[in-house]
N, C-alpha and C positions, 0 to 999 in steps of 0.2 A: 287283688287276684281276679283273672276272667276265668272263666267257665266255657264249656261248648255250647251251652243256651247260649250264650250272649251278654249274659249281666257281669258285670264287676261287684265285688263282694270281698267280707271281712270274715276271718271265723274267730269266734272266739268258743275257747274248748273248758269244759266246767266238768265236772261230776255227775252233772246232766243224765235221766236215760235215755235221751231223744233228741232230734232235731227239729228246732225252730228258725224259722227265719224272721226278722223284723225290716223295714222299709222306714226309712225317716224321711222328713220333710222335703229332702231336699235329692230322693230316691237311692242314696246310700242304703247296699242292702248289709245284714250283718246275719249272719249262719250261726245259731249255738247249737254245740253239739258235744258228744264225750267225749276225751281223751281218746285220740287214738280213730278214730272215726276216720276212713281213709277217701282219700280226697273225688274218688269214683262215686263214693256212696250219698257224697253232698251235692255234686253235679245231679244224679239221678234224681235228689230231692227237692234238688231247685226247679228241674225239666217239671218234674209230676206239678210245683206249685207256678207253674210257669202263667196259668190263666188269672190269676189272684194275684198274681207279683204286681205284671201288666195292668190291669183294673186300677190296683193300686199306686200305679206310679199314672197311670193317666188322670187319675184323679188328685194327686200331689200337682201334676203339671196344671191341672185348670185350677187350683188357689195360686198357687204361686201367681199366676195371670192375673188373677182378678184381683191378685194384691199386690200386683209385682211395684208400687209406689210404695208400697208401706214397706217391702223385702231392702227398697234401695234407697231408703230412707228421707225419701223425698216427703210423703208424709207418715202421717203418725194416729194411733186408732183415739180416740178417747169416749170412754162410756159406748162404744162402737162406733163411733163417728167419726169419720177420716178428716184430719184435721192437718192443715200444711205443716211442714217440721220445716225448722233451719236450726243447723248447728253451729256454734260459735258465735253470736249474737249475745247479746241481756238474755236474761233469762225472762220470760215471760210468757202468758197465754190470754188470749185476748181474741175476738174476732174471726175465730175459726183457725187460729195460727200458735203454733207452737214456736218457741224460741229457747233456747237453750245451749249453755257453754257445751256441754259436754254428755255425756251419757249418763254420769251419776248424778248432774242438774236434773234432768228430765224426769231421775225417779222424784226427786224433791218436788218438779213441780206436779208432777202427776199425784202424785201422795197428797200435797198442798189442794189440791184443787177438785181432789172423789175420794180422799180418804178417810175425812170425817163423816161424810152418808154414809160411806159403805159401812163403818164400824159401827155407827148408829143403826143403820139396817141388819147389820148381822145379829146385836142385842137383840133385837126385836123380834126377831127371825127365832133366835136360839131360845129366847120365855115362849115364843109363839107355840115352839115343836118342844115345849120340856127338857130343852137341854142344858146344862153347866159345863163349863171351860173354864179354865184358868186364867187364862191371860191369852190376847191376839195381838198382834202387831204385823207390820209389812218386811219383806227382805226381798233381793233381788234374788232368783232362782235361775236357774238356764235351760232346765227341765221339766219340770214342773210347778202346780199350779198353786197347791198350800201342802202342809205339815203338820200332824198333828202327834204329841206326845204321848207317853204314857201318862203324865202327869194331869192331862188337858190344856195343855199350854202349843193356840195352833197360831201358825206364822203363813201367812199369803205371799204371794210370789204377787209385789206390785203390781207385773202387768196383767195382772187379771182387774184390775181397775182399767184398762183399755178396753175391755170387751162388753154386750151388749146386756144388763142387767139380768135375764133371762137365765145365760150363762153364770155371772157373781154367783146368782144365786143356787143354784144345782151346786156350784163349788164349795161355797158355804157349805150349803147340806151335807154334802159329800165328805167335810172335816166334821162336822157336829156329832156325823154317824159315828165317827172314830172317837170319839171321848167316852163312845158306847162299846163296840168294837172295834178292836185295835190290827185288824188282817182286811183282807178284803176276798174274806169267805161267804159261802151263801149266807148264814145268820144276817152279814154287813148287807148284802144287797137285797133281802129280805128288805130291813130297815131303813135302808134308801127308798125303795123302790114306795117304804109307806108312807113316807113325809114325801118322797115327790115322785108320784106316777107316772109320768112325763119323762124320767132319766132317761130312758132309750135311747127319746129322738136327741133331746138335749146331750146327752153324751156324744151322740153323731157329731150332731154340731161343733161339741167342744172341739173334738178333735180337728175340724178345718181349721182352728187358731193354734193349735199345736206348735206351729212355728213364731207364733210371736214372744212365748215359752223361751226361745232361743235368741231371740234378738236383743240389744243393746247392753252384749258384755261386756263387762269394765274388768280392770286387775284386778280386781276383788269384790264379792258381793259381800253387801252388809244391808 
């Protein structure tokens, strides 16, 4: 759907008291709003957020740029480092070069090759700051970055093993919180914010990798 601003956009209608707009990676905007919410009243919403949209979609367009090798799969991030990808080859990683049959190889080898530090570091990490968990593992996610249970049983979204230790670790934190707090109410960011000071800018950051979050879909994550 366009608009008389000029943006194309999605709504999707909930129970909601309000309207929100959201912006993804890739500058799809999507409008949430209540039942019933007449389509004058989300144009005027979009107008008033129109300086914020823009910001945000020029700031989508310069990652997408600065990564648009990694977006087209020419290469690939590892531990942050762009490293050549080819698909369909031996599977392998060697020399700054990725090789792999397919997209569910890649998680194998990426998991094979920063899976065992990163688990290692996260124990350490988790007696460092007093925390207990149940159980961790890797899974393929399309949206985000880990999950964690009611139980303590928290699962990472492998391609966070692409990204620069810096970040692992904020994401870590940011599951360990939830074994404590299970929402992400002040209490929770209270207790982020006391095992890692730093989230603010680090959270910035994350979000410039947001779209790696989304890339290398297969017909099924496991």
């Amino acid at each position: 759907m366009s608009c008389s601003a000029g943006f194309d956009y999605t709504v999707k209608y909930s129970r909601r008291r309000s309207l929100c707009v959201g912006i993804a990676d890739d500058n799809s905007l999507v409008v949430r709003c209540p039942y019933g919410t007449p389509r004058s009243e989300i144009e005027r919403f979009l107008e008033a957020k129109r300086g914020w949209i823009v910001s945000n979609m020029s700031k989508n367009d310069a990652v997408m740029a600065e990564f648009s090798e990694i977006v087209a799969y020419k290469k690939v991030l590892v531990g942050g480092e762009a490293y050549v990808l080819t698909l369909g080859g031996a599977d392998m990683i060697a020399d700054g070069r990725v090789c792999a049959k397919s997209f569910a190889s890649l998680k194998r080898l990426i998991v094979g090759k920063c899976g065992e530090a990163f688990l290692s570091d996260f124990s350490v990490l988790a007696a460092e700051k007093g925390f207990h968990f149940s159980s961790v593992a890797f899974r393929s996610y399309s949206g985000r970055w880990g999950c964690c249970d009611g139980r303590g049983c928290i699962t990472f979204n492998y391609k966070l093993l692409m990204l620069p230790e810096r970040l692992r670790r904020l994401v870590m934190l940011h599951e360990l919180c939830h074994t404590v707090v299970h929402d992400h109410s002040p209490a929770f960011r209270a207790l982020l914010a006391s095992v890692c000071p730093q989230r603010r800018s680090l959270e910035r950051e994350l979000k410039k990798y947001a779209f790696v979050a989304r890339l290398y879909r297969t017909s099924k994550n496991a």
